[in-house]
C-alpha positions as CSV (number, residue, x, y, z in Angstrom):
1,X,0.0,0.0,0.0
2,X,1.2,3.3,-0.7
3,X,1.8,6.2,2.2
4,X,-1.6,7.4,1.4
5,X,-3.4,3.8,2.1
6,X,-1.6,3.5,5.1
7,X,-2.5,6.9,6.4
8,X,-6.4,6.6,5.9
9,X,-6.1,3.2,8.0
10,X,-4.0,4.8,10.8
11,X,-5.9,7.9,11.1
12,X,-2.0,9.7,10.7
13,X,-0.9,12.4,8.1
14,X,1.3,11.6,5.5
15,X,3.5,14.6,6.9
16,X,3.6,11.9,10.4
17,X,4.7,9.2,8.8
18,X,7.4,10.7,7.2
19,X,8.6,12.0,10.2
20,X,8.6,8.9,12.4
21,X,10.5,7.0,9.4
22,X,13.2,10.3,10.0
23,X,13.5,9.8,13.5
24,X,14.2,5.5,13.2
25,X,10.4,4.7,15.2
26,X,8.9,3.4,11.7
27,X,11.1,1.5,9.3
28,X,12.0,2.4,5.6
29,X,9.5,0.8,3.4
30,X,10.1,-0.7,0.2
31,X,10.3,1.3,-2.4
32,X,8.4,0.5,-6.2
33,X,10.0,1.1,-9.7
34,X,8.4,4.6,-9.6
35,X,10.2,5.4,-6.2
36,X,6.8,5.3,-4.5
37,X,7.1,4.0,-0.7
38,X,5.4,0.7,0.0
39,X,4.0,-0.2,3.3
40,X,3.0,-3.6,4.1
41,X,0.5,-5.2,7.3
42,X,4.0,-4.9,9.7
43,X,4.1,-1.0,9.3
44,X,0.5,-0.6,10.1
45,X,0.6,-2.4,13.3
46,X,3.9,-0.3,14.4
47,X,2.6,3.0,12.9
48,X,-0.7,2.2,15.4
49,X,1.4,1.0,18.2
50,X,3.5,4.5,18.0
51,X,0.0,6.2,18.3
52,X,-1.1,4.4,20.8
53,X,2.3,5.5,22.6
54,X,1.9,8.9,21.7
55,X,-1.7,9.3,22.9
56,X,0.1,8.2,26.5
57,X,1.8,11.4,25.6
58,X,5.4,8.8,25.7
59,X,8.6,10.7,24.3
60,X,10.2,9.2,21.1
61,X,13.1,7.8,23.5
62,X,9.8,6.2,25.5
63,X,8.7,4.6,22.8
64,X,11.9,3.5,21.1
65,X,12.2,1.2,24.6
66,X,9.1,0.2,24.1
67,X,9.7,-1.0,20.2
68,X,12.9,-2.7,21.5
69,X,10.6,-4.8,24.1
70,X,8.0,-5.3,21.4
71,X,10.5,-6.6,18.4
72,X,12.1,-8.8,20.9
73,X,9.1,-10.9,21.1
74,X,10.1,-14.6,20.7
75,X,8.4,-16.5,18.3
76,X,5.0,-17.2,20.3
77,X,4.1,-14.2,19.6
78,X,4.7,-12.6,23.5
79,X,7.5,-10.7,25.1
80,X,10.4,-13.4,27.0
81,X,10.6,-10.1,30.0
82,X,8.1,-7.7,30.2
83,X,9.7,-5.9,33.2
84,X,11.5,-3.2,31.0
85,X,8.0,-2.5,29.9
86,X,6.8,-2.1,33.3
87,X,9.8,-0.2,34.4
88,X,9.5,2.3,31.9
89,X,5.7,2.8,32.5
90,X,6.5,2.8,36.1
91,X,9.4,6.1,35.2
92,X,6.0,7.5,32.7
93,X,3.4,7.5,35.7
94,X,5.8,9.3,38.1
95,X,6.7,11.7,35.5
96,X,2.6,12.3,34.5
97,X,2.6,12.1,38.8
98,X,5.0,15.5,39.2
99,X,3.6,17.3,36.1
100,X,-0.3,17.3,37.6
101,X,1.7,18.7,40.6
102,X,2.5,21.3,38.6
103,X,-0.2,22.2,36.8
104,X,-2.3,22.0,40.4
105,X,0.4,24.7,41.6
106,X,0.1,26.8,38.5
107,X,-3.6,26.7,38.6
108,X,-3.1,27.5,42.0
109,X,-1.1,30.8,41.0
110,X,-3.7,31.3,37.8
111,X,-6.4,31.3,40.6
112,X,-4.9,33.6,42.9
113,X,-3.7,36.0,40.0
114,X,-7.6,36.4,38.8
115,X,-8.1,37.4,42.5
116,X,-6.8,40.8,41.5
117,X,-9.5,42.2,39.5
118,X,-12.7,42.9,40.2
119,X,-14.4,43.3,36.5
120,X,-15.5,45.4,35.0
121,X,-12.8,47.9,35.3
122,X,-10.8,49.7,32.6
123,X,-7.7,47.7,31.7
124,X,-5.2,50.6,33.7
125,X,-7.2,49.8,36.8
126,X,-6.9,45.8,36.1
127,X,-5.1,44.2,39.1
128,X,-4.4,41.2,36.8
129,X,-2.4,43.8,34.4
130,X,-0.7,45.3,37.9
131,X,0.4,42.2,39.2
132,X,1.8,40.4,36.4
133,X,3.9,44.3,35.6
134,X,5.3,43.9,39.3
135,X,8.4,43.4,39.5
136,X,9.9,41.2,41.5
137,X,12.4,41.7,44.3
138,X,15.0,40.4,42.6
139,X,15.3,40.8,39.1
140,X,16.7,37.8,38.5
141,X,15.2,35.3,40.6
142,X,12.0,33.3,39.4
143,X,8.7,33.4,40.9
144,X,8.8,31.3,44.6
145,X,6.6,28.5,43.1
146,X,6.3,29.5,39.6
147,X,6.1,26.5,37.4
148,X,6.6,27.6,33.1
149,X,3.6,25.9,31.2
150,X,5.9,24.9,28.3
151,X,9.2,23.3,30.3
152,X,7.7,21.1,32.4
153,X,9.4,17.9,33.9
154,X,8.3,15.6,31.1
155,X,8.5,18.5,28.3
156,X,8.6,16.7,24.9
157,X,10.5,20.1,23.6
158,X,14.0,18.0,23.9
């Protein structure tokens, strides 16, 4: 089947599988006398299996452990040591674990921020405007507490 094909049956943009073949989670498919790529049954089930992954919200590194365990099957059909799969589940929960802390604690801060204005008011009387102009006591020095939205503990921006 050609890229298209195997889109439509994944539910994944061309542009997506392109990109996990770059980055060594999808493997190079044949290729036909017109150059075209040509994906077999194999590649649907690891294209779906990266999805699934990536719905988990797993890093690439996640799931490349993850393909390691899975190709390593023997040939029954089921992993000989699934405990590297647990492991590394076990190391995705706790990281899931500390990034709802930190959302909670910057919802916390969101919460206390909206605090500062009683609306309606004209935006140079907005306490929300005030209070994020403050500035701090020291210049350089973070927020006590503040937690960035984008860099959390599990950021996939690596």
């Amino acid at each position: 089947m050609k890229i298209g094909e195997l889109a439509k049956r994944t539910g994944c943009t061309v542009e997506t599988i392109r990109y996990y073949e770059r980055e060594g989670l999808l493997d190079a498919p044949s290729r036909s006398s017109g150059n075209y790529r040509l994906y077999a049954a194999p590649h649907v089930k690891r294209l779906t299996f990266i999805r699934n992954c990536r719905a988990l919200d797993m890093t690439h590194g996640e799931i490349r452990a993850l393909l390691a365990v899975w190709d390593s099957r023997d040939a029954t059909g089921g992993p000989e040591d699934c405990s590297a799969a647990n492991a590394l589940l076990d190391e995705h929960i706790a990281h899931v674990e500390t990034r709802i802390a930190e959302l909670q604690t910057l919802q916390t801060q969101l919460l206390a921020l909206r605090e500062h204005c009683d609306w309606p008011r004209q935006p140079a009387e907005c306490g929300i405007l005030r209070e994020l102009a403050a500035d701090p006591v020291d210049d350089c020095a973070p927020v006590a507490g503040a937690v960035h939205p984008l860099g959390g503990t599990h950021s996939h921006r690596r």
